[in-house]
C-alpha positions in Angstrom: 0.0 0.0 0.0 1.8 3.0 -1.2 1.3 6.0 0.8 -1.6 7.9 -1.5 -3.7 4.8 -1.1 -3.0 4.8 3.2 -4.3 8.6 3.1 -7.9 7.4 0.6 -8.2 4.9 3.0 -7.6 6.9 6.3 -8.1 10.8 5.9 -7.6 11.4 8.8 -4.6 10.4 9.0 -2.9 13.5 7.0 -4.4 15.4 9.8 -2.7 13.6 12.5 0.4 13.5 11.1 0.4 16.9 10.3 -0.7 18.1 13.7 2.0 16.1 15.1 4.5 17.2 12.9 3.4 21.0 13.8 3.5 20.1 17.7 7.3 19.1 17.5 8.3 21.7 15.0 7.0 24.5 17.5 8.7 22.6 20.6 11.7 22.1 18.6 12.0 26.0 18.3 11.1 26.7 21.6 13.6 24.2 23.2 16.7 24.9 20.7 15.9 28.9 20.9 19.3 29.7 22.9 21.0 28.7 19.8 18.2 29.4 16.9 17.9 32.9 18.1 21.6 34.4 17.6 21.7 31.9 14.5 18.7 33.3 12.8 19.8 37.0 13.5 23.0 36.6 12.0 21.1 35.0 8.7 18.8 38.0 9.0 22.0 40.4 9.0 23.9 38.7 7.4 21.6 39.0 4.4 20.9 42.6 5.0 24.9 43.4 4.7 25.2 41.3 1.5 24.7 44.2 -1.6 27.3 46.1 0.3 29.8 43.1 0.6 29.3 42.2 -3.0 29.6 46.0 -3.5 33.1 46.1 -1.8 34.1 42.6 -3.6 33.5 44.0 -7.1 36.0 46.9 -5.8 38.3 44.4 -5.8 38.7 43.8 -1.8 39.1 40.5 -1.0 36.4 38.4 0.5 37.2 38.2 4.3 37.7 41.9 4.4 34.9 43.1 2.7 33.2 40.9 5.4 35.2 42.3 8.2 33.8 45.7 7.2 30.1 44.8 6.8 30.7 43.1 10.5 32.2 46.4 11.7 29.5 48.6 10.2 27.2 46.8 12.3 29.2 46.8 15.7 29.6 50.5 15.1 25.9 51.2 14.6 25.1 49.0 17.7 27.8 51.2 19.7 26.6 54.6 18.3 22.4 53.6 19.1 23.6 52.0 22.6 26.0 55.3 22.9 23.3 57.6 22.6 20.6 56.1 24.5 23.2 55.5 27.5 23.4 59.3 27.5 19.2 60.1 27.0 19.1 57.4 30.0 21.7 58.9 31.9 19.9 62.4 31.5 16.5 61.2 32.1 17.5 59.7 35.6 18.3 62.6 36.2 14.7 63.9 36.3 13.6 60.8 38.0 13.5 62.9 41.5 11.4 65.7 40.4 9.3 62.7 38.6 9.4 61.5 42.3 7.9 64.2 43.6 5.1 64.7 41.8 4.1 61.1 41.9 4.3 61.5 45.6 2.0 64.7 44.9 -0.7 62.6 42.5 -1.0 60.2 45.2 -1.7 61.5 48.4 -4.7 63.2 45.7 -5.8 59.3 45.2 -5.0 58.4 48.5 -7.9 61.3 49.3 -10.1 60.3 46.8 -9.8 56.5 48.0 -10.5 57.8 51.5 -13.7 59.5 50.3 -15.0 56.8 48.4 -14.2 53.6 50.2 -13.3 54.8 53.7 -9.9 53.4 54.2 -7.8 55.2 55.9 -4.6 56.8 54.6 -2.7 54.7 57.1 -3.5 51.3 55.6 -3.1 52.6 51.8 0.7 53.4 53.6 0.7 49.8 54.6 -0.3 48.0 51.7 1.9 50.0 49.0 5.0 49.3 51.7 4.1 45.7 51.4 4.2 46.1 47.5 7.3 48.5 47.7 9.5 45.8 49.6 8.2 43.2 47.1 9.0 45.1 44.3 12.5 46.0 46.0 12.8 42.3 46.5 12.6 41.8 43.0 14.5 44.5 41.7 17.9 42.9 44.0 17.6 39.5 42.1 17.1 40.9 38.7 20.5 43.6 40.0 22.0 40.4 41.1 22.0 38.7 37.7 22.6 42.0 35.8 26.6 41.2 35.5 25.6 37.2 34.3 23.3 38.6 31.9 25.6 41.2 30.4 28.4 38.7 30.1 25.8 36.5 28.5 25.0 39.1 25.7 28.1 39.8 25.1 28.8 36.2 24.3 26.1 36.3 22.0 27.2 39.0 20.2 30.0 37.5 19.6 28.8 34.4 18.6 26.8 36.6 16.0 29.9 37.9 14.6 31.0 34.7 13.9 27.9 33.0 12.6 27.8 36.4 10.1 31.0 36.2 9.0 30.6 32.4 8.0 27.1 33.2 6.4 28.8 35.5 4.0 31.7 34.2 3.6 30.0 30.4 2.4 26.6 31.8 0.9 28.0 30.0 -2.4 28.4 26.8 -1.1 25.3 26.8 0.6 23.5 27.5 -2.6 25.3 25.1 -4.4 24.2 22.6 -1.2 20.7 23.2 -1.6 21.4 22.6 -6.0 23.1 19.5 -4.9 20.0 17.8 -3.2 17.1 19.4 -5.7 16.4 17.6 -8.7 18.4 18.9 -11.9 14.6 20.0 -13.1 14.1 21.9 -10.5 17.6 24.0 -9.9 16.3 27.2 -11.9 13.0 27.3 -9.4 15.7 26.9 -6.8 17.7 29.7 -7.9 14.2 31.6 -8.4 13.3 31.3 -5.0 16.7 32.4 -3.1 16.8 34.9 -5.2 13.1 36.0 -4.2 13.9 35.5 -0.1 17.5 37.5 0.0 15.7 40.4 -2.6 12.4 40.6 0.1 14.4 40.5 3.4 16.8 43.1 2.3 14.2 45.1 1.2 12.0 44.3 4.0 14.5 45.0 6.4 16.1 48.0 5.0 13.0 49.7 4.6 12.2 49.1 8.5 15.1 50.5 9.4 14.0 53.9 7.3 10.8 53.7 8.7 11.9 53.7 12.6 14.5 56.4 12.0 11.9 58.7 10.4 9.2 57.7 13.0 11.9 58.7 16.1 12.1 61.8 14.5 8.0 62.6 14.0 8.1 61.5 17.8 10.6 63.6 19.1 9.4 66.7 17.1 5.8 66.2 18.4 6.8 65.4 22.1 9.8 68.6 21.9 6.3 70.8 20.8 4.6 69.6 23.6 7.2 70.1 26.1 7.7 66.7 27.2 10.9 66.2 29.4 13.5 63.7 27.4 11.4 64.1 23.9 14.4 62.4 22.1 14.9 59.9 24.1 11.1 58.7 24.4 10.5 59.4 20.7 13.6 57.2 19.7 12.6 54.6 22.0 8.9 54.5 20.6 10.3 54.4 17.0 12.4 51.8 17.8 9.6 49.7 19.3 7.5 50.0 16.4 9.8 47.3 14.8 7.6 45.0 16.8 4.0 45.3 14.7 0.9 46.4 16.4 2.4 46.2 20.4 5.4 48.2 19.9 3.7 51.7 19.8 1.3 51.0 22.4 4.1 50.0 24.8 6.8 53.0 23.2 3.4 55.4 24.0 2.8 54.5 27.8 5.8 55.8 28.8 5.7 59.3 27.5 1.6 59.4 28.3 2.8 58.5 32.1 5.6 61.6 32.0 2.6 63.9 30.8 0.6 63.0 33.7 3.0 63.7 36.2 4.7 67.0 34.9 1.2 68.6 33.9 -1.4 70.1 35.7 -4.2 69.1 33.1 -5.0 66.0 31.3 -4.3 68.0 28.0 -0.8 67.2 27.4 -0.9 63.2 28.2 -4.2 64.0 25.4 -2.0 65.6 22.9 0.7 63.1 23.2 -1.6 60.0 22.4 -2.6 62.3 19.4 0.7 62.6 18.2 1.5 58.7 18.6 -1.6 58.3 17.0 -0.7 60.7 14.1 1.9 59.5 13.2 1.0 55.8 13.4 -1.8 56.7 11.0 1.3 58.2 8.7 3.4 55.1 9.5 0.6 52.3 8.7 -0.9 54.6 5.4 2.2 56.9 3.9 5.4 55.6 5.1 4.9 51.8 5.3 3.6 51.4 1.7 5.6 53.1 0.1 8.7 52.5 1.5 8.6 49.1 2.7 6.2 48.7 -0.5 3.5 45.4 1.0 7.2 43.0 0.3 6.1 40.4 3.1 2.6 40.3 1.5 1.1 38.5 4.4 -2.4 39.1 5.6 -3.3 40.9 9.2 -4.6 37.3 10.7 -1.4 35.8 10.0 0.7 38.3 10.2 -0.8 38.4 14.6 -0.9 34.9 14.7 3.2 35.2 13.9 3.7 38.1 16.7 1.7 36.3 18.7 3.6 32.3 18.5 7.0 34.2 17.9 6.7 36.1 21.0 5.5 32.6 22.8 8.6 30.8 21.8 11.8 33.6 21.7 10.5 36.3 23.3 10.6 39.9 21.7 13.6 38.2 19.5 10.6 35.9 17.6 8.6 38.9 17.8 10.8 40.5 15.3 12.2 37.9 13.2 9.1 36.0 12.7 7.1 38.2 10.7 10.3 38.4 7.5 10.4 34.7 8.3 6.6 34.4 7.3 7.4 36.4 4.4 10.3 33.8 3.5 7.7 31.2 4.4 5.0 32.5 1.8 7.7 33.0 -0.9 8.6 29.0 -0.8 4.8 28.1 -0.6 4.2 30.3 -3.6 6.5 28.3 -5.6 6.3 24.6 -4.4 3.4 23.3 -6.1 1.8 21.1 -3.2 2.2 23.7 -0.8 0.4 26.7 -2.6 -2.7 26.7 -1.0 -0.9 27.8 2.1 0.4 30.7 0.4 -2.7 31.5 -0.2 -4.2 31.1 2.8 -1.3 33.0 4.6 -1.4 35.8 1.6 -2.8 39.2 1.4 -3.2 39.5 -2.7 -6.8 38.9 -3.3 -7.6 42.0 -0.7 -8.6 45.0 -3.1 -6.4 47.5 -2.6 -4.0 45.7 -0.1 -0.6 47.1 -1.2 -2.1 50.4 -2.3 -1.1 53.3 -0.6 -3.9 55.4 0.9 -3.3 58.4 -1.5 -3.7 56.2 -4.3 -7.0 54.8 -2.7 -8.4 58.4 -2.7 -7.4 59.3 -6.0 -9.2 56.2 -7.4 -12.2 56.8 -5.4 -12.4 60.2 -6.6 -12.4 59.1 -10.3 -15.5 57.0 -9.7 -17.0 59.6 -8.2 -16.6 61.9 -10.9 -17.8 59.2 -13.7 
């Protein structure tokens, strides 16, 4: 009985199998994720830096150098972006006492206002939030306790990227000619098709997030600096940053600013007009800057693009958070062009929605030519 027949005879059986095969795929990547995480972001990276090493190989640098300077572009940037927000932390702790004080000042208001609607006295609130306080302080030791393990930790993976980078780059031929070696002669030009396809959209992808969260920080800090918020920079670079992760990261990059607003104004105005401006320019982001600069290349519907957030974040954290949603792109592209597996690409795709890639200025304009036929 060949194996067509087995699935006729029991269909469910596809289903099982499948199922199964899913459950120890995503326990696979949850249990190996201290060495799939640095691994996949020096693949990410490592294809990100590749039009500018070929750039610096057709200059005629050799190989391993043009390499070493892609790797040291990136340890640079990382050094400049931790650089500067050392110094916007540095300065905002700084304000943290008068932040203090007002908080002190907000609560004894709802300390009042608890007192007048539930009659517990002042002394008790005192109690409770010194219970809290030394449980929080509790916490805060053991997380200061394993600050100098952790640190050492990251700097190991970093290095470990560096390596895993350098060998990426430096072997992406043979690994092409790996994955020719096991295809089917037949098949070696839709091979070539579809790496092509995944290095073109992750660069592109990537590259045009990384506009994208420069030109957001900037709208953020400009709106927060007109405001008058404290530390604009450093809370409008953070909030751009953030946005990397879809959907969460500006709610979370927006809290913090919202909370500052509260505390250093008298009226609820300001903390108002800084939800507008997140608000703003995440309508600009999703509508203006995200079509047309990123340009729809990970053409993945909403549904599936959550559900990715959403199990990414389960299994590594804020790392699967990011990586997964190129990796679904990646994902679509080999569905799109393996004949069996199709239908998922369709299922996980975005093309029938009308209009899905279209910027919103093109939307108007069209609507406005039916309007005036």
């Amino acid at each position: 009985m060949n194996q067509t027949e087995l699935f006729r005879q029991f269909p469910l059986l596809r289903y099982i199998l499948l199922l199964l095969f899913a459950f120890l795929f995503f326990g696979g990547l949850h249990e190996a994720r201290q060495f799939l995480i640095p691994f996949s972001l020096a693949a990410v990276l490592a294809m990100l830096m590749l039009p500018i090493c070929r750039r610096l190989e057709k200059w005629g640098l050799h190989r391993g150098i043009a390499i070493g300077i892609c790797i040291l572009i990136i340890l640079l940037t990382l050094a400049g972006l931790v650089f500067l927000f050392s110094l916007q932390v540095a300065s905002f702790a700084q304000d943290i006492p008068a932040l203090s004080g007002q908080l002190t000042k907000k609560l004894d208001n709802v300390q009042q206002f608890i007192e007048d609607k539930t009659n517990v006295s002042p002394d008790k609130q005192i109690e409770y939030l010194k219970q809290r306080a030394s449980t929080m302080l509790e916490s805060t030791g053991k997380y200061m306790s394993g600050f100098v393990s952790t640190t050492t930790g990251m700097l190991a993976t970093i290095g470990i990227i560096v390596i895993y980078i350098f060998f990426f780059m430096y072997y992406r031929g043979k690994f092409l000619r790996f994955i020719l070696m096991i295809t089917p002669a037949e098949d070696h030009e839709k091979v070539k098709k579809i790496t092509t396809q995944v290095s073109q959209v992750t660069q592109q992808y990537l590259s045009g997030v990384i506009i994208v969260v420069v030109i957001l920080a900037i709208l953020n800090s400009i709106g927060l600096l007109i405001i008058g918020i404290k530390q604009a920079i450093f809370f409008g670079s953070l909030a751009g940053l953030l946005n990397i992760i879809p959907y969460i990261g500006v709610l979370i990059g927006s809290l913090l600013p919202i909370l500052v607003a509260l505390l250093t104004k008298d009226s609820f105005t300001s903390a108002i007009a800084v939800a507008a401006v997140f608000a703003f320019n995440q309508f600009l982001e999703n509508n203006f800057l995200t079509p047309n600069i990123v340009g729809g290349k990970v053409k993945v519907n909403p549904l599936a693009t959550i559900m990715a957030l959403l199990i990414g974040g389960y299994l590594w954290g804020v790392a699967g958070m990011i990586l997964f949603i190129p990796f679904l792109g990646i994902a679509k592209i080999i569905f799109d062009n393996i004949e069996g597996l199709q239908p998922y690409g369709y299922l996980i795709g975005d093309e029938d929605t009308p209009g899905s890639d279209e910027p919103i200025v093109e939307k108007i304009k069209r609507r406005i030519r039916k309007v005036r036929k």
